[in-house]
mmCIF file as Biopython writes it, N, C-alpha, C and O atoms, coordinates in Angstrom:
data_model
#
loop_
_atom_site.group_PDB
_atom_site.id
_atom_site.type_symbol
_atom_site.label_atom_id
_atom_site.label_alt_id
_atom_site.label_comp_id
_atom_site.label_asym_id
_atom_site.label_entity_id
_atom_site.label_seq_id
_atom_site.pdbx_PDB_ins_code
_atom_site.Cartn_x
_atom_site.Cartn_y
_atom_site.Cartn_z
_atom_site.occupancy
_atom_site.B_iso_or_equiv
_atom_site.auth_seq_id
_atom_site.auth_asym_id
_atom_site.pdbx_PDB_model_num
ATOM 1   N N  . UNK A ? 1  ? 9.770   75.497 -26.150 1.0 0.0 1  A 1 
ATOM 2   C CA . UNK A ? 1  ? 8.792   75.002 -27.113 1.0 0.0 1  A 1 
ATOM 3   C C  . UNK A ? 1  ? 8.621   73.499 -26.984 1.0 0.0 1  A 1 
ATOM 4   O O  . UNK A ? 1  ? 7.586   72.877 -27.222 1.0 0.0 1  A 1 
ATOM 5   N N  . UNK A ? 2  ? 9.954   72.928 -26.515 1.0 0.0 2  A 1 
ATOM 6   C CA . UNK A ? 2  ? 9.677   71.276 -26.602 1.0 0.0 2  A 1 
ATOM 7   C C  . UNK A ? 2  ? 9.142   70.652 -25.445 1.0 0.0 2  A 1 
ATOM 8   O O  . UNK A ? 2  ? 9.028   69.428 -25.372 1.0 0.0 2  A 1 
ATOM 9   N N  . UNK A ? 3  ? 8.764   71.529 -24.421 1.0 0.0 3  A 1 
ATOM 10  C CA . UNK A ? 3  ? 8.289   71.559 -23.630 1.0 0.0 3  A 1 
ATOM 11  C C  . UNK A ? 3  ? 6.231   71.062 -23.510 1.0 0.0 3  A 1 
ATOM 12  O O  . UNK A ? 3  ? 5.469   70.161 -23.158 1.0 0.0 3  A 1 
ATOM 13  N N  . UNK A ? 4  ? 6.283   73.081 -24.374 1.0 0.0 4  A 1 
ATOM 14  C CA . UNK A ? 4  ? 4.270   72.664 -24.559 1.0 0.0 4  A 1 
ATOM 15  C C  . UNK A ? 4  ? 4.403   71.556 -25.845 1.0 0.0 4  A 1 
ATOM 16  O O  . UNK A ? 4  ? 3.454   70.773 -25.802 1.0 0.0 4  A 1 
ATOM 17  N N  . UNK A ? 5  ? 4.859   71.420 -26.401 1.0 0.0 5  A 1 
ATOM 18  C CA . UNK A ? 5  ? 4.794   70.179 -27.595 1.0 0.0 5  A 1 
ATOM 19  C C  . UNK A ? 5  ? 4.643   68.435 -26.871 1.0 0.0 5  A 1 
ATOM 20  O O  . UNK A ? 5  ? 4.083   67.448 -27.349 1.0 0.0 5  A 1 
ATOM 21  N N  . UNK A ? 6  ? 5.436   68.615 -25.493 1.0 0.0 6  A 1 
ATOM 22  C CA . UNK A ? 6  ? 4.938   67.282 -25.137 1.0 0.0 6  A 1 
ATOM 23  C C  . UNK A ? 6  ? 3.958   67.149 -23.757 1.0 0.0 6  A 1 
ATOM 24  O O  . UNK A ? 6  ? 3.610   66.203 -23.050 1.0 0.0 6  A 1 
ATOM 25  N N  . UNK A ? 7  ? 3.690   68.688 -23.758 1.0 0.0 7  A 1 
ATOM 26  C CA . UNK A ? 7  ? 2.169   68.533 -22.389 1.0 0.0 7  A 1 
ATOM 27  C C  . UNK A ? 7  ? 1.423   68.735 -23.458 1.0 0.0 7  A 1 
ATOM 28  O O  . UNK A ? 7  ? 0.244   68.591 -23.132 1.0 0.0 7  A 1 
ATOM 29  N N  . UNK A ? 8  ? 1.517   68.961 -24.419 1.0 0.0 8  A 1 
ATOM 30  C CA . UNK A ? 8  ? 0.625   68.995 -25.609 1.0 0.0 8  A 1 
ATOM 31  C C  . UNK A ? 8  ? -0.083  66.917 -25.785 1.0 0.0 8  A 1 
ATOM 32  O O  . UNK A ? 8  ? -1.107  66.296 -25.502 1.0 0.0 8  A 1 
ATOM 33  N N  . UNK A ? 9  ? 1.464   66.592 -26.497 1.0 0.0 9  A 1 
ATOM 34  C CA . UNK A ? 9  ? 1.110   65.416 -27.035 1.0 0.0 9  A 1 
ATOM 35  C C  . UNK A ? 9  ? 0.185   64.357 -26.035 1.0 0.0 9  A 1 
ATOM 36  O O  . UNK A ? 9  ? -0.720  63.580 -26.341 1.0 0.0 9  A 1 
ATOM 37  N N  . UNK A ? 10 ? 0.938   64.734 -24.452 1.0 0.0 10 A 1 
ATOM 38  C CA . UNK A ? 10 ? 0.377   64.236 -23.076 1.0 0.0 10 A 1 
ATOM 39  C C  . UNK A ? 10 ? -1.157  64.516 -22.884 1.0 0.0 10 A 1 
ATOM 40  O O  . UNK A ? 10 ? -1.890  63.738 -22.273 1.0 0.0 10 A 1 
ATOM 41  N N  . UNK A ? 11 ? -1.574  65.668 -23.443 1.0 0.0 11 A 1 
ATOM 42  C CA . UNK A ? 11 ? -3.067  65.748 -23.060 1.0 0.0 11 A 1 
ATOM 43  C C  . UNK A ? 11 ? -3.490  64.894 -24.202 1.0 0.0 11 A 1 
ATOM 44  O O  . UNK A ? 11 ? -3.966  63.817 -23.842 1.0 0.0 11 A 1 
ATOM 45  N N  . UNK A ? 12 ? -3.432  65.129 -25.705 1.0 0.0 12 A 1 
ATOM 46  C CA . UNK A ? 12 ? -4.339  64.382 -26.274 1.0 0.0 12 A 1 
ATOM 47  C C  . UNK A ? 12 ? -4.094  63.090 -26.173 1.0 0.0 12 A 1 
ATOM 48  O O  . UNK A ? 12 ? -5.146  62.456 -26.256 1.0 0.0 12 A 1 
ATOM 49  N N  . UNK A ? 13 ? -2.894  62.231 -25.988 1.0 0.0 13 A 1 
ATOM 50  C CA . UNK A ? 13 ? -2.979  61.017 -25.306 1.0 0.0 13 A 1 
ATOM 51  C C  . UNK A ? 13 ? -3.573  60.482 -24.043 1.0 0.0 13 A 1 
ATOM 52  O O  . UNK A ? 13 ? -3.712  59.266 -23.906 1.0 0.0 13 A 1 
ATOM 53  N N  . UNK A ? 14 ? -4.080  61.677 -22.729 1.0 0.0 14 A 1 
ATOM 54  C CA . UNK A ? 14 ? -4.883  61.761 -22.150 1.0 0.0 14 A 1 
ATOM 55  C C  . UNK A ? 14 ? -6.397  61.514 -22.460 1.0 0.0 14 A 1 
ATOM 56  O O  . UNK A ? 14 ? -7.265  61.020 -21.739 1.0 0.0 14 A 1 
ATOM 57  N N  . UNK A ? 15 ? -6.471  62.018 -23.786 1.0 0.0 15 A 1 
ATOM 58  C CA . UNK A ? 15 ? -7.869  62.464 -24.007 1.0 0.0 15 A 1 
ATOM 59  C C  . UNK A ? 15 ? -8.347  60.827 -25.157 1.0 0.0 15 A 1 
ATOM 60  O O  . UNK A ? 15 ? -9.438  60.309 -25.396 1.0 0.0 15 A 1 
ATOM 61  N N  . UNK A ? 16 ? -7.369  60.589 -25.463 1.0 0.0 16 A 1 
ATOM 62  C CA . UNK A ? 16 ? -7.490  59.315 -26.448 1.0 0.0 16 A 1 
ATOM 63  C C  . UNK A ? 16 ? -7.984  58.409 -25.158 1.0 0.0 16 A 1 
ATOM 64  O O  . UNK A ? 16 ? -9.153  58.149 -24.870 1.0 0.0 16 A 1 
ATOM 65  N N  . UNK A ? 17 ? -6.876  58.024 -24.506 1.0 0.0 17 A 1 
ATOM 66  C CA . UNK A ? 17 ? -7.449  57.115 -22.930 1.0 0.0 17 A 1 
ATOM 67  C C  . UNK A ? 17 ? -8.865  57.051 -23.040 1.0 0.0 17 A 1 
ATOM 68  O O  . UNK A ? 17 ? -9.703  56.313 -23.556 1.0 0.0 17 A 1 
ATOM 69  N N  . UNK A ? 18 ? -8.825  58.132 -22.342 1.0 0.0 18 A 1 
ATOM 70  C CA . UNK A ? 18 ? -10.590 58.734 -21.710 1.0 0.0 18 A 1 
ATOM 71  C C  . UNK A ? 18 ? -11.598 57.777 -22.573 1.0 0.0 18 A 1 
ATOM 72  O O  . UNK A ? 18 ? -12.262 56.788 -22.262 1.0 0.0 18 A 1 
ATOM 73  N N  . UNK A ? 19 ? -11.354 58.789 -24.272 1.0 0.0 19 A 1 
ATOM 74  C CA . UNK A ? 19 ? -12.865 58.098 -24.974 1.0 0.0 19 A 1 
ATOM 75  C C  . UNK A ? 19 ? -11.941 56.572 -25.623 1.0 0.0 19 A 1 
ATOM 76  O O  . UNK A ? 19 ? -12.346 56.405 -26.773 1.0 0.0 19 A 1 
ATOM 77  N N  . UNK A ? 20 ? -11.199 55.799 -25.367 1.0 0.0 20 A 1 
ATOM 78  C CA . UNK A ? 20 ? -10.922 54.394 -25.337 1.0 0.0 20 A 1 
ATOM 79  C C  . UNK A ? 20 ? -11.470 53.660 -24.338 1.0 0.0 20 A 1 
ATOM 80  O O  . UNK A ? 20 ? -11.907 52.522 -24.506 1.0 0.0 20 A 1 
ATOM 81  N N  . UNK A ? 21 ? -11.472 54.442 -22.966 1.0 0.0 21 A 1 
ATOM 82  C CA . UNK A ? 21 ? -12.353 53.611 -21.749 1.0 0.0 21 A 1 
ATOM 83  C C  . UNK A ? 21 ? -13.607 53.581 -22.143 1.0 0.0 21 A 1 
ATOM 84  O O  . UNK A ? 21 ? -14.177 52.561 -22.532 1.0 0.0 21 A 1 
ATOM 85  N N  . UNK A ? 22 ? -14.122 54.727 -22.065 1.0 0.0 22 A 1 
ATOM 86  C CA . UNK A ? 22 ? -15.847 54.925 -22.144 1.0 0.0 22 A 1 
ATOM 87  C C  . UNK A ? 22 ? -16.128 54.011 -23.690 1.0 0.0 22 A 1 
ATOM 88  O O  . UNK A ? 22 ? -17.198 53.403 -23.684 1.0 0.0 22 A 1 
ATOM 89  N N  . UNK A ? 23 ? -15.370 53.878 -24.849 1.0 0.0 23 A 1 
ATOM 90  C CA . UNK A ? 23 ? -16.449 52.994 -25.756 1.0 0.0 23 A 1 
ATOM 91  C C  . UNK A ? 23 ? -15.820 51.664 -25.187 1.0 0.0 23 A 1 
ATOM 92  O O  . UNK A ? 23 ? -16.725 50.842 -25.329 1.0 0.0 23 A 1 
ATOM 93  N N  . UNK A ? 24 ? -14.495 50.882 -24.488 1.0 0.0 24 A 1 
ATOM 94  C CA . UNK A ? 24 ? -14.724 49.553 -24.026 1.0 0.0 24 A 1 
ATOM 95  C C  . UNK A ? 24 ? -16.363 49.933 -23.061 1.0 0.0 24 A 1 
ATOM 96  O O  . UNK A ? 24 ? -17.434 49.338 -23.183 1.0 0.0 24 A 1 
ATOM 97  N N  . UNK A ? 25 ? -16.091 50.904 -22.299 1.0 0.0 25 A 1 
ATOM 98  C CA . UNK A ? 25 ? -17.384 50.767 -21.617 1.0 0.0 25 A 1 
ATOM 99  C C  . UNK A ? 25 ? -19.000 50.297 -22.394 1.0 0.0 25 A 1 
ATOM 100 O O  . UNK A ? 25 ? -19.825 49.421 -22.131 1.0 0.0 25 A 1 
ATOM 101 N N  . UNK A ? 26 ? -18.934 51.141 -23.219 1.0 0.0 26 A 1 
ATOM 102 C CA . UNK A ? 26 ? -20.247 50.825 -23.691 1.0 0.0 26 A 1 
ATOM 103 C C  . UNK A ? 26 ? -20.197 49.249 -24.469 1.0 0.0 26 A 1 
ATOM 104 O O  . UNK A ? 26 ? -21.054 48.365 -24.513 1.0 0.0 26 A 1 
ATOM 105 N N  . UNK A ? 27 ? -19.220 49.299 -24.877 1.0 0.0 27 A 1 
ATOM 106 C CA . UNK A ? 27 ? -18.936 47.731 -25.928 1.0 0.0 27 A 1 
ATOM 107 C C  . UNK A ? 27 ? -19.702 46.699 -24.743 1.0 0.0 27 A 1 
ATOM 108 O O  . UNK A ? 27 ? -20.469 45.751 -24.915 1.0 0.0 27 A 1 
ATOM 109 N N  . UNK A ? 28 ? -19.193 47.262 -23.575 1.0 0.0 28 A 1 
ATOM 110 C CA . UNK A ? 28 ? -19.163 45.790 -22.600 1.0 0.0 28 A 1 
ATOM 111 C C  . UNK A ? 28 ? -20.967 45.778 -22.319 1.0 0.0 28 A 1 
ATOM 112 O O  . UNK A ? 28 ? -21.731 44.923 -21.873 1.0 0.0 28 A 1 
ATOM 113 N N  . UNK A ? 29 ? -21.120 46.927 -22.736 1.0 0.0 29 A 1 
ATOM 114 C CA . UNK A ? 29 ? -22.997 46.948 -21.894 1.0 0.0 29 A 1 
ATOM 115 C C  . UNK A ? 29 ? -23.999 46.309 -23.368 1.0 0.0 29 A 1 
ATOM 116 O O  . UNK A ? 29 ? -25.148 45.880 -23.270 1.0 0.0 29 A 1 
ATOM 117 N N  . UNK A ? 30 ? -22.971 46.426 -25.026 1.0 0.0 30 A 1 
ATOM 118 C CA . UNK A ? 30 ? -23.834 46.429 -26.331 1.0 0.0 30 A 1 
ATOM 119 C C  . UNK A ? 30 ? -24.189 47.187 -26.494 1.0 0.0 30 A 1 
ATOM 120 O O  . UNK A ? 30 ? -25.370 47.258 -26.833 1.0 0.0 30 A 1 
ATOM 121 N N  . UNK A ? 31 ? -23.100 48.701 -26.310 1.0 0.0 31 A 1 
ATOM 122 C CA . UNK A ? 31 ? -23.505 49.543 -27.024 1.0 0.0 31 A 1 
ATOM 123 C C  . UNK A ? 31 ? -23.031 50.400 -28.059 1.0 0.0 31 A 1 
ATOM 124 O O  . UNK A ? 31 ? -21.827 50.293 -27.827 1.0 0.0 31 A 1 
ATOM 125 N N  . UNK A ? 32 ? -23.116 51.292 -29.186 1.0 0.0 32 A 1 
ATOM 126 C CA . UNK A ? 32 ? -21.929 51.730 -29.779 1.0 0.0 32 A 1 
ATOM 127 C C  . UNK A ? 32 ? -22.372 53.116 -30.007 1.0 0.0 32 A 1 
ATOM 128 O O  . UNK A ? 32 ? -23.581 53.346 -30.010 1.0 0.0 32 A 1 
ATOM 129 N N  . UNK A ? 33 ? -21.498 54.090 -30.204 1.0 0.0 33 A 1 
ATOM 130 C CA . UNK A ? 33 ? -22.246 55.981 -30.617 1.0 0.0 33 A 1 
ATOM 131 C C  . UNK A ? 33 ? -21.008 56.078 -31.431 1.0 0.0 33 A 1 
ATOM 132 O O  . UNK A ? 33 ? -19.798 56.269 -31.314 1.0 0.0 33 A 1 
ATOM 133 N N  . UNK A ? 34 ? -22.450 55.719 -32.813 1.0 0.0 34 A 1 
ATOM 134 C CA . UNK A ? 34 ? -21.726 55.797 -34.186 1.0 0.0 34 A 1 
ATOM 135 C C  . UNK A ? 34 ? -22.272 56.949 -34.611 1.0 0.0 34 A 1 
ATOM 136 O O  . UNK A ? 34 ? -21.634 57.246 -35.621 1.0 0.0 34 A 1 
ATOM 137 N N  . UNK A ? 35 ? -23.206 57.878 -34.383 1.0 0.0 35 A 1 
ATOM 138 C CA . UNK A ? 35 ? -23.400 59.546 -34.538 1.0 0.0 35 A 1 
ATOM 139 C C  . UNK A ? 35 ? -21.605 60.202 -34.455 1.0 0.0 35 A 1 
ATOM 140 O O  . UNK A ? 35 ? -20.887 60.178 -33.455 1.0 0.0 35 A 1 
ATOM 141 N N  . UNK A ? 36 ? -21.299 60.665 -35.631 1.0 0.0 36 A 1 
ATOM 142 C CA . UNK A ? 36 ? -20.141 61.736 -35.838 1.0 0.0 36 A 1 
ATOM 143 C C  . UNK A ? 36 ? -20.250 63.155 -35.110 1.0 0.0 36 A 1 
ATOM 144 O O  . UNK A ? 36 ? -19.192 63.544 -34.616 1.0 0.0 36 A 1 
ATOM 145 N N  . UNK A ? 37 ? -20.902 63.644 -35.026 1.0 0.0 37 A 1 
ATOM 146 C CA . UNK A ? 37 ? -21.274 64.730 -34.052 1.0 0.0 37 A 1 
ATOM 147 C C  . UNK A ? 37 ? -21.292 64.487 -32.585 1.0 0.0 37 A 1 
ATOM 148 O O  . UNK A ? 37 ? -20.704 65.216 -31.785 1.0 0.0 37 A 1 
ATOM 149 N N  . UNK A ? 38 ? -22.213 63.098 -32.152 1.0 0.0 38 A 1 
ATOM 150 C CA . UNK A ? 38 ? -21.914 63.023 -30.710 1.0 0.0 38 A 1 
ATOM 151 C C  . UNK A ? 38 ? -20.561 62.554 -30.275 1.0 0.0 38 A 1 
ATOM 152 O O  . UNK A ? 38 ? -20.299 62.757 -29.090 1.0 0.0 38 A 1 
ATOM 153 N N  . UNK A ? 39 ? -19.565 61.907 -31.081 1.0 0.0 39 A 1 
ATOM 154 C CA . UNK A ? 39 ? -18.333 60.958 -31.096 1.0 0.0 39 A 1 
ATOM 155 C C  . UNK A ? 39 ? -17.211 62.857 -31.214 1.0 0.0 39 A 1 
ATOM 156 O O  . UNK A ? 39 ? -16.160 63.113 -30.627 1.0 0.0 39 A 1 
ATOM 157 N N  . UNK A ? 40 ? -17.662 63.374 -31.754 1.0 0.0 40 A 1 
ATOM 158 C CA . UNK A ? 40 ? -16.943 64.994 -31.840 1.0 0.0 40 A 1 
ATOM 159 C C  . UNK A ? 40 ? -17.059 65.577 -30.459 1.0 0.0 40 A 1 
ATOM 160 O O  . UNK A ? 40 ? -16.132 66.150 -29.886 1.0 0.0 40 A 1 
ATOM 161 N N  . UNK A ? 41 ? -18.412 65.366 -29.905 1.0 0.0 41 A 1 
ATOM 162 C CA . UNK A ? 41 ? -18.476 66.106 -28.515 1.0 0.0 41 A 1 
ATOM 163 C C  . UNK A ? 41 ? -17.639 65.418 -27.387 1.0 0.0 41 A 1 
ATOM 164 O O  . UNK A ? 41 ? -17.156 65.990 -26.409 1.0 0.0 41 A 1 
ATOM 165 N N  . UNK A ? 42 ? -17.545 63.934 -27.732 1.0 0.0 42 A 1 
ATOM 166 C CA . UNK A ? 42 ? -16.470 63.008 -26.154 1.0 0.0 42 A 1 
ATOM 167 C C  . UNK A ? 42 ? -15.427 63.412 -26.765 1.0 0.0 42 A 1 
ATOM 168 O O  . UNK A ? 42 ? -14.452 63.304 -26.022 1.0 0.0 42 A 1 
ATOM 169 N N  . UNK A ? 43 ? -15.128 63.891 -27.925 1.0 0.0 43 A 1 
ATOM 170 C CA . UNK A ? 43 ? -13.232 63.965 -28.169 1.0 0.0 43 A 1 
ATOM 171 C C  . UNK A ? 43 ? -13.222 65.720 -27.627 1.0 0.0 43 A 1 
ATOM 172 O O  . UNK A ? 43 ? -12.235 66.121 -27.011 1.0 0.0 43 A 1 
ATOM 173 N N  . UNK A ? 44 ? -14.133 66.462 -27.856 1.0 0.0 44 A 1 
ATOM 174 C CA . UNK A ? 44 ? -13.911 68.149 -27.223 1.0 0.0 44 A 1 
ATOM 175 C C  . UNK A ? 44 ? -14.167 68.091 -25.553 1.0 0.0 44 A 1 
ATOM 176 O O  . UNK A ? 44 ? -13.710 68.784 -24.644 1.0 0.0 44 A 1 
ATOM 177 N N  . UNK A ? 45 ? -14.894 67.206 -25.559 1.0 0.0 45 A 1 
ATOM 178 C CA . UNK A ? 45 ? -15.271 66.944 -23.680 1.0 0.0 45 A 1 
ATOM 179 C C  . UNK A ? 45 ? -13.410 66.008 -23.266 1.0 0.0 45 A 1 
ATOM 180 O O  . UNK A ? 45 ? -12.481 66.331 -22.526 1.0 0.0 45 A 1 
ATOM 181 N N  . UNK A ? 46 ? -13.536 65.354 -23.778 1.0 0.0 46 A 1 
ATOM 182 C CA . UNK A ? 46 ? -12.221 64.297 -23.153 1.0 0.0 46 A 1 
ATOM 183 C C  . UNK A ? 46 ? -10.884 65.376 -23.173 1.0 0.0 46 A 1 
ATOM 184 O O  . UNK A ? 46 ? -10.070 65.414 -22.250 1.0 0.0 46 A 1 
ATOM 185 N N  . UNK A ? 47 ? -10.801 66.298 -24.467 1.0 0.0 47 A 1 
ATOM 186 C CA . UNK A ? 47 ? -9.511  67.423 -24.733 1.0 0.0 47 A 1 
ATOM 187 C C  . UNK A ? 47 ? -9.797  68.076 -23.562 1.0 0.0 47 A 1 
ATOM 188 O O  . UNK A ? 47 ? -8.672  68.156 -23.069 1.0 0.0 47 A 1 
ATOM 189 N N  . UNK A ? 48 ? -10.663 68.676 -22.665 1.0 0.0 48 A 1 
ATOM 190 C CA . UNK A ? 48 ? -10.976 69.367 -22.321 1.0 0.0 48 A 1 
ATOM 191 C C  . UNK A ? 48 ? -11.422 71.115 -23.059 1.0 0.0 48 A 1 
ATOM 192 O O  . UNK A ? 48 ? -10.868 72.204 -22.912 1.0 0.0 48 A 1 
ATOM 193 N N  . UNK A ? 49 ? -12.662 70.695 -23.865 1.0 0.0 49 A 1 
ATOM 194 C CA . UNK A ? 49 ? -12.424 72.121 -24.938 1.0 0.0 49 A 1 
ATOM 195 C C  . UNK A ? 49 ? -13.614 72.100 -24.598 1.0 0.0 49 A 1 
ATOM 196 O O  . UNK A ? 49 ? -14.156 72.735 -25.503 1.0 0.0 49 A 1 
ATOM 197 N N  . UNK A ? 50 ? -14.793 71.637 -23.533 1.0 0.0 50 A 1 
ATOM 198 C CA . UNK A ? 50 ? -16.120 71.228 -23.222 1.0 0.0 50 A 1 
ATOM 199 C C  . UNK A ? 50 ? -16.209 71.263 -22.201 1.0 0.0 50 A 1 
ATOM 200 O O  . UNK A ? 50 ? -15.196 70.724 -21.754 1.0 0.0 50 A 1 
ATOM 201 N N  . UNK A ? 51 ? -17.103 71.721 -21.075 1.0 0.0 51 A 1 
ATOM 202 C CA . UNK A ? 51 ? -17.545 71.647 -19.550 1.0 0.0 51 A 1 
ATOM 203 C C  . UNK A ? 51 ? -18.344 70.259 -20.171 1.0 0.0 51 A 1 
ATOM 204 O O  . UNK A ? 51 ? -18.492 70.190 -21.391 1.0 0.0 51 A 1 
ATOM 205 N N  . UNK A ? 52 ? -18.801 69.269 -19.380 1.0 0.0 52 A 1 
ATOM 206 C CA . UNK A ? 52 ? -19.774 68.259 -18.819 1.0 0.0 52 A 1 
ATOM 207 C C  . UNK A ? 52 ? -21.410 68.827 -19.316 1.0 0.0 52 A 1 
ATOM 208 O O  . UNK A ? 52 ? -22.252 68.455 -20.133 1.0 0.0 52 A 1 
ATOM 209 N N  . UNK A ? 53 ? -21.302 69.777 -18.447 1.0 0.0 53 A 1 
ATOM 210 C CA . UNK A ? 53 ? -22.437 70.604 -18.881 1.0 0.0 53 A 1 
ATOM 211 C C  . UNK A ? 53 ? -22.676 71.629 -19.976 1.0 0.0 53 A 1 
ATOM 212 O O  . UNK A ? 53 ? -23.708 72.299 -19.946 1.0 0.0 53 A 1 
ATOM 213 N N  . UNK A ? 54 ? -21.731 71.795 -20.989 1.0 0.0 54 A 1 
ATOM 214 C CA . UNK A ? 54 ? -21.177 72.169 -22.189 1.0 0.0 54 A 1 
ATOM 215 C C  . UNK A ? 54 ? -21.923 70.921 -23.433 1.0 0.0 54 A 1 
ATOM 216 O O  . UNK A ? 54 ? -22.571 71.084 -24.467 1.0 0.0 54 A 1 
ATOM 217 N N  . UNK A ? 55 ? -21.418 69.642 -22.669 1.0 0.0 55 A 1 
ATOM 218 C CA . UNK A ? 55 ? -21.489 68.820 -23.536 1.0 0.0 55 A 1 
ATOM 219 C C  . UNK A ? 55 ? -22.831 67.920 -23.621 1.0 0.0 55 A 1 
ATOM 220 O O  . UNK A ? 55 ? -23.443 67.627 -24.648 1.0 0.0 55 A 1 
ATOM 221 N N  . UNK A ? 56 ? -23.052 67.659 -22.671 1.0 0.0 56 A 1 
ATOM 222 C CA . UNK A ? 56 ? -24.415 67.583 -22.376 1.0 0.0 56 A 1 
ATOM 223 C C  . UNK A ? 56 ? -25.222 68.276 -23.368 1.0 0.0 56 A 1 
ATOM 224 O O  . UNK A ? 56 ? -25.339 67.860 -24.520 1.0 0.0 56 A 1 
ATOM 225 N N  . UNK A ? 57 ? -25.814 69.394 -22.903 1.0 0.0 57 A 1 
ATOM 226 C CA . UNK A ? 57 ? -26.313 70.407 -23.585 1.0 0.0 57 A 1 
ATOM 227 C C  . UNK A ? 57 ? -26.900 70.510 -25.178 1.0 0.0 57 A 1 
ATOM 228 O O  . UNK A ? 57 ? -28.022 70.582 -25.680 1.0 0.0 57 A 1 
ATOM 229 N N  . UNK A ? 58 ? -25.058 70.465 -25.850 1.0 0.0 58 A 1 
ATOM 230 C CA . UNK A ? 58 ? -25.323 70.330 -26.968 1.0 0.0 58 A 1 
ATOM 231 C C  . UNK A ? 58 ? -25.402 69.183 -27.758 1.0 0.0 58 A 1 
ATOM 232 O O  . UNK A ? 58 ? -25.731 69.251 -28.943 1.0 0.0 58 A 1 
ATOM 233 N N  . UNK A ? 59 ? -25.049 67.841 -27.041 1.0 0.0 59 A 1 
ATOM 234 C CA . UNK A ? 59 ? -26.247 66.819 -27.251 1.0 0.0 59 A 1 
ATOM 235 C C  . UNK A ? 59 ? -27.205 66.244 -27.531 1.0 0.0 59 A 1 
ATOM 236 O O  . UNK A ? 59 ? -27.579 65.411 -28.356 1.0 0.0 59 A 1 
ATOM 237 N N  . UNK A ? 60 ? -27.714 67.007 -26.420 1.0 0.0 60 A 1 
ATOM 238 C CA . UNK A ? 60 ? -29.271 67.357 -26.334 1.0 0.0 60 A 1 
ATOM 239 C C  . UNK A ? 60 ? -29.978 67.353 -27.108 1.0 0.0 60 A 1 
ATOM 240 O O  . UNK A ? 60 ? -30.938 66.624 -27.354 1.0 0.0 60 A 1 
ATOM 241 N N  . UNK A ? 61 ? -29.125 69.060 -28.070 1.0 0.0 61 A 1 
ATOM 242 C CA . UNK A ? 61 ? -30.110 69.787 -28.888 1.0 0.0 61 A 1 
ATOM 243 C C  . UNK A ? 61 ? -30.000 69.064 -30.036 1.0 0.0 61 A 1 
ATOM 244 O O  . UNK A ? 61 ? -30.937 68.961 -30.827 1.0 0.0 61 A 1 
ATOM 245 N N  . UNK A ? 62 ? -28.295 68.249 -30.293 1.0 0.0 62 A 1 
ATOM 246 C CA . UNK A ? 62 ? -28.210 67.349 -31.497 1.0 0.0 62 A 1 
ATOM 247 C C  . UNK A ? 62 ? -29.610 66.230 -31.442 1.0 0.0 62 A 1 
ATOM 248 O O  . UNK A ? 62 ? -30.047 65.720 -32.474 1.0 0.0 62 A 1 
ATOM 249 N N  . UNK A ? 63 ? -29.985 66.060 -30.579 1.0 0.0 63 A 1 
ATOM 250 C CA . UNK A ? 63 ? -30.375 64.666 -30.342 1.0 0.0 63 A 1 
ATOM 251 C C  . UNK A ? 63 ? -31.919 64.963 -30.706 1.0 0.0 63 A 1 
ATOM 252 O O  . UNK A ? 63 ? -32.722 64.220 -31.270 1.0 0.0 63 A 1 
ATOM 253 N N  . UNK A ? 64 ? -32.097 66.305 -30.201 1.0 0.0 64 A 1 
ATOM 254 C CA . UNK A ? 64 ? -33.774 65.809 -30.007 1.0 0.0 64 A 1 
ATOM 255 C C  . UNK A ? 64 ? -34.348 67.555 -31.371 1.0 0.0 64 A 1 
ATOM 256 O O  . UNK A ? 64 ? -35.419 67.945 -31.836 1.0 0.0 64 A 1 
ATOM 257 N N  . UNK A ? 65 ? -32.811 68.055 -31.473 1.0 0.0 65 A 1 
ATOM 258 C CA . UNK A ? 65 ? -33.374 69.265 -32.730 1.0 0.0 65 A 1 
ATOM 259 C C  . UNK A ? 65 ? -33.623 70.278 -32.197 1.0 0.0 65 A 1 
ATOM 260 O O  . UNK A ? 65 ? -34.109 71.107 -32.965 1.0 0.0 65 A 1 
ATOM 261 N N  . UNK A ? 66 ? -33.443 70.755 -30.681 1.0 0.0 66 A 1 
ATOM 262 C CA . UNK A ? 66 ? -33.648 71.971 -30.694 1.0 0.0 66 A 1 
ATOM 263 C C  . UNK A ? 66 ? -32.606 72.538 -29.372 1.0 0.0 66 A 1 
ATOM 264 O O  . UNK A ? 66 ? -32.559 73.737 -29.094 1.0 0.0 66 A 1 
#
């Protein structure tokens, strides 16, 4: 058990990384994604609980309503 508990803790500290790079990223260009829904999809995309094209997608439909 103490095992998956710390490939556990290892991925979502993985996944924290990830969306810590990408908003320095955007910070550095002036940008920020203060939408709660799209900021939900980089933390299920970064966990890996999202394909790319998963996430994309439903984006999308957040973004434009359908």
């Amino acid at each position: 058990m103490a095992r998956s508990t710390t490939a556990t803790r290892g991925a979502e500290t993985d996944a924290e990384e990830r969306i810590a790079f990408a908003d320095a990223a955007l910070a550095l260009a002036g940008h920020q994604v203060t939408d709660p829904c799209l900021n939900d999809l980089v933390a299920r995309r970064a966990r890996g609980e999202l394909s790319g094209d998963e996430a994309r997608e439903l984006g999308r439909k957040h973004i434009l309503g359908r």
